[in-house]
N, C-alpha and C positions, 0 to 999 in steps of 0.2 A: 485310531483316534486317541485311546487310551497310554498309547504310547508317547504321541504327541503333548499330551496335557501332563505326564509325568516327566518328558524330559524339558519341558518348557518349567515345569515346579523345580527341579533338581538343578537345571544351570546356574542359575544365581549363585544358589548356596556354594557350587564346584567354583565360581569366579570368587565369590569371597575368600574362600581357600586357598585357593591361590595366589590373590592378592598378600594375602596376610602368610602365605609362607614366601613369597619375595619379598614382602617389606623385613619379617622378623630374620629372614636372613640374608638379607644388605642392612641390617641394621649397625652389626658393628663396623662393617666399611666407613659406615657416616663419622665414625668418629676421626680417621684418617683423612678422609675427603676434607675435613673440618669447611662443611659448609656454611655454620653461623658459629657464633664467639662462642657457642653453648659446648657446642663439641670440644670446645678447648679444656673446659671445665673439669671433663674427662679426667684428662691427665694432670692437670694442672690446678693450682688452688685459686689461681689468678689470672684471665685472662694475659697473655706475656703482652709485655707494653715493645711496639717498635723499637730496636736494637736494644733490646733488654736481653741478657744472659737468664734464662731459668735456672742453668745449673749452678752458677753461681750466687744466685739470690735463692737456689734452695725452693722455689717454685714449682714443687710439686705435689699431688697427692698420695696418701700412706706415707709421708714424712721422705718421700724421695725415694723409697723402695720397690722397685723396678719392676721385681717380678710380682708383687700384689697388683702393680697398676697394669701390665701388662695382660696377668693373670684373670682379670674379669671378663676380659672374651678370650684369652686364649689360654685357658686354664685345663683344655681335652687334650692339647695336644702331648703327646706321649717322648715322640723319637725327636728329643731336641738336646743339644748339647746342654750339660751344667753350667747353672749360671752362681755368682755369690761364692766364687774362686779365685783369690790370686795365681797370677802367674807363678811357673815354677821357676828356679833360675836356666834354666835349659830352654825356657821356651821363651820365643822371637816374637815379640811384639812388632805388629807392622802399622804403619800411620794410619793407615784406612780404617784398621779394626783396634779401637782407641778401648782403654779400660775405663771402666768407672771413675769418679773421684775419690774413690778409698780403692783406688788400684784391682779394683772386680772387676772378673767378667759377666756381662750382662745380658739383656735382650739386643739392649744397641750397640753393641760391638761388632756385632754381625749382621744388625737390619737398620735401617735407616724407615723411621718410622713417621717422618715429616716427607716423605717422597710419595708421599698418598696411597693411591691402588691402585696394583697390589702394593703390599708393602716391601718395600725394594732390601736386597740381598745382597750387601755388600759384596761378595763373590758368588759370582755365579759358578764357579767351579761343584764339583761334586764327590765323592769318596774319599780318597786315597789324598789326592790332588788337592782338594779342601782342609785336610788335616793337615798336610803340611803347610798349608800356610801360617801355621803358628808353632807347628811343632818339625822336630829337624829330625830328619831321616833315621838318622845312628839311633833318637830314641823309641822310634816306634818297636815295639816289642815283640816277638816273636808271638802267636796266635796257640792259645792254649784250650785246650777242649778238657772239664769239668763235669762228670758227671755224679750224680747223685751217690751216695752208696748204696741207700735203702727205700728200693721203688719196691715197691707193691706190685703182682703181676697185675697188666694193665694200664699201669699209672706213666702217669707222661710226666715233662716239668725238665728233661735234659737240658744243661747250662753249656753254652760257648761264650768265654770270657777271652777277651782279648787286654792286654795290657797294653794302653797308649802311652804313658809314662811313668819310670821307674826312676828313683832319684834318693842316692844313698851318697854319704861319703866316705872316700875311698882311703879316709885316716882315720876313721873310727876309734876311740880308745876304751872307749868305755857304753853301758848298755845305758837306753832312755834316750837317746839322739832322735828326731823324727824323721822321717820318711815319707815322701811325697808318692801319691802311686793316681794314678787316675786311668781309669776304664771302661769299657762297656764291656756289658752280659747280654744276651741274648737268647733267649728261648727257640731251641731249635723244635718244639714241637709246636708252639704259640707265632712264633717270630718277634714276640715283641721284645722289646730293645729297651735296656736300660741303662741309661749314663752314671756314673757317681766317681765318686774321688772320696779321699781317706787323709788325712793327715795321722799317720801313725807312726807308735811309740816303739822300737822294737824290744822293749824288755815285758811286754805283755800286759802293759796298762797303758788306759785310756782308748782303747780301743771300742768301734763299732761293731757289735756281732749280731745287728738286727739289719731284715733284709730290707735290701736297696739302697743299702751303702754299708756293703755286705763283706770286702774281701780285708782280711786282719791277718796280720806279719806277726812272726814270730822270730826270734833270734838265736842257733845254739853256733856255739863257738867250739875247733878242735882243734887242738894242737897238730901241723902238718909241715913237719920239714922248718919247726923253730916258729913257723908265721901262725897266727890265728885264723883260723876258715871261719868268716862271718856267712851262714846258710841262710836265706832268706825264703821261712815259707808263708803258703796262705792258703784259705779255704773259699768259698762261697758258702752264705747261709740263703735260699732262695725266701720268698712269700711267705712259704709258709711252716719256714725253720727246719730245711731240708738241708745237711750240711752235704759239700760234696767231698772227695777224697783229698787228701791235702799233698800239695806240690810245692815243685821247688819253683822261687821268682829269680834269684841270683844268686852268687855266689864271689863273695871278693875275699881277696888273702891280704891279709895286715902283716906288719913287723909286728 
C-alpha cells in the first residue's frame, strides 16, 4: 500500500522530467524546423521577406557572423572543421560547398541549414573521401606523430599532428614571405581532436605559439651545391604549454 501511494506521489514529478528534458532538447531543432516567423529571428534581424536575398541585404544577427550565430546552440561541439579561413591557392572550391561573402569558410559551406531536421550535410561522404573534396591528393601531407619532450612519469597529453596543407613558394628570395599550413592534432590519450591553421611568417615573426593554433615555422637556409636549402620546421605547443620535439615540414632548394 505504502508503495502504491509513493509511486503514485513520485510519477508526475518523473513525467514532468521528462517532459521538460524532451522539450529543452528539441528545443534548438525548433529553430531549424522554423515553425512560426519567431524562429526566424534566431538567425536573422528580420523576418526574410519572400524572394528577398539575406546575404545580400546583410540580414543577419551578430552583424552576419556565422559562427556566433551558429554558435548559440552549437557552441559544444568540439570535432569540426575550421571556420573564418580563406582558401588556399591549392585548394578546389566545388559549387555545392560555396564560401562566404568575404571568401570564408563557414558553417554553410558544408550544411545546409534551411533543410530543417537534421540539418543537412552537404556531403555525406566521410574521412579521407570528405577532405578531398576540397583539398587535392598531392597535398595531403604525410602523418607526423609528436610527442612531448618533458612528461612527468604518469602524465598523458601524447600529440598526433597530421598536416593537411602545406603551401610555400618554390622561388623564395628572401625571408618574411607567409606560409599557409592547416592541420589537426589529436590527443592519442584523450582522442580529442583539434583543427586550426596558421598563417605564418618564416623569418620568426608574427607567429602563434599559444595552444590550439599551436604549430610555428621556422626558416634556416644552407648553402648545398650553389642552391639555398629552405628547412621548414615546427613544434606543437599543447593546452597547457607542453612543447613537443621540433621536426622537419619541408624541404625545398632555390637558386
Amino acid at each position: 500500500m505504502r508503495r502504491d501511494v509513493l509511486r503514485r506521489a513520485v510519477l508526475p514529478f518523473l513525467l514532468i522530467a521528462v517532459f521538460f528534458f524532451l522539450h529543452t532538447r528539441g528545443w534548438g531543432k525548433e529553430f531549424h524546423e522554423r515553425t512560426d516567423r519567431k524562429t526566424c529571428l534566431v538567425c536573422h534581424r528580420d523576418v526574410p521577406r519572400e524572394g528577398s536575398s539575406p546575404l545580400r541585404e546583410n540580414n543577419f544577427q551578430e552583424g552576419g557572423d556565422l559562427e556566433k550565430i551558429c554558435g548559440k546552440c552549437h557552441s559544444s561541439y568540439r570535432h569540426t572543421h575550421p571556420v573564418k579561413l580563406v582558401l588556399t591557392p591549392l585548394t578546389k572550391e566545388k559549387g555545392d560547398l560555396q564560401v562566404w561573402r568575404n571568401g570564408e569558410i563557414t558553417c554553410v559551406t558544408c550544411h545546409d541549414v534551411m533543410a530543417k531536421i537534421p540539418v543537412h550535410r552537404k556531403k555525406e561522404t566521410v574521412g579521407k573521401k570528405l577532405c578531398l573534396s576540397c583539398h587535392v591528393e598531392s597535398d595531403i601531407f604525410a602523418q607526423i606523430i609528436w610527442y612531448p619532450t618533458h612528461l612527468k612519469r604518469g602524465e598523458t597529453g601524447r600529440l598526433e599532428v597530421k598536416v593537411v596543407e602545406f603551401s610555400a613558394s618554390r622561388n623564395k628570395e628572401y625571408l618574411g614571405e607567409t606560409l599557409l599550413l592547416y592541420y589537426y592534432a589529436k590527443d592519442a590519450d584523450t582522442g580529442e581532436i583539434t583543427f586550426g591553421t596558421n598563417v605564418l611568417y618564416d623569418d620568426g615573426t608574427h607567429g602563434d605559439r599559444k595552444g590550439g593554433d599551436s604549430i610555428y615555422t621556422l626558416t634556416e637556409d644552407a648553402s648545398v651545391g650553389g642552391k639555398k636549402r629552405l628547412v621548414y620546421t615546427g613544434w606543437v605547443l599543447d593546452r597547457k604549454g607542453r612543447r613537443s620535439n621540433t621536426v622537419n615540414l619541408a624541404i625545398h632548394y632555390t637558386d
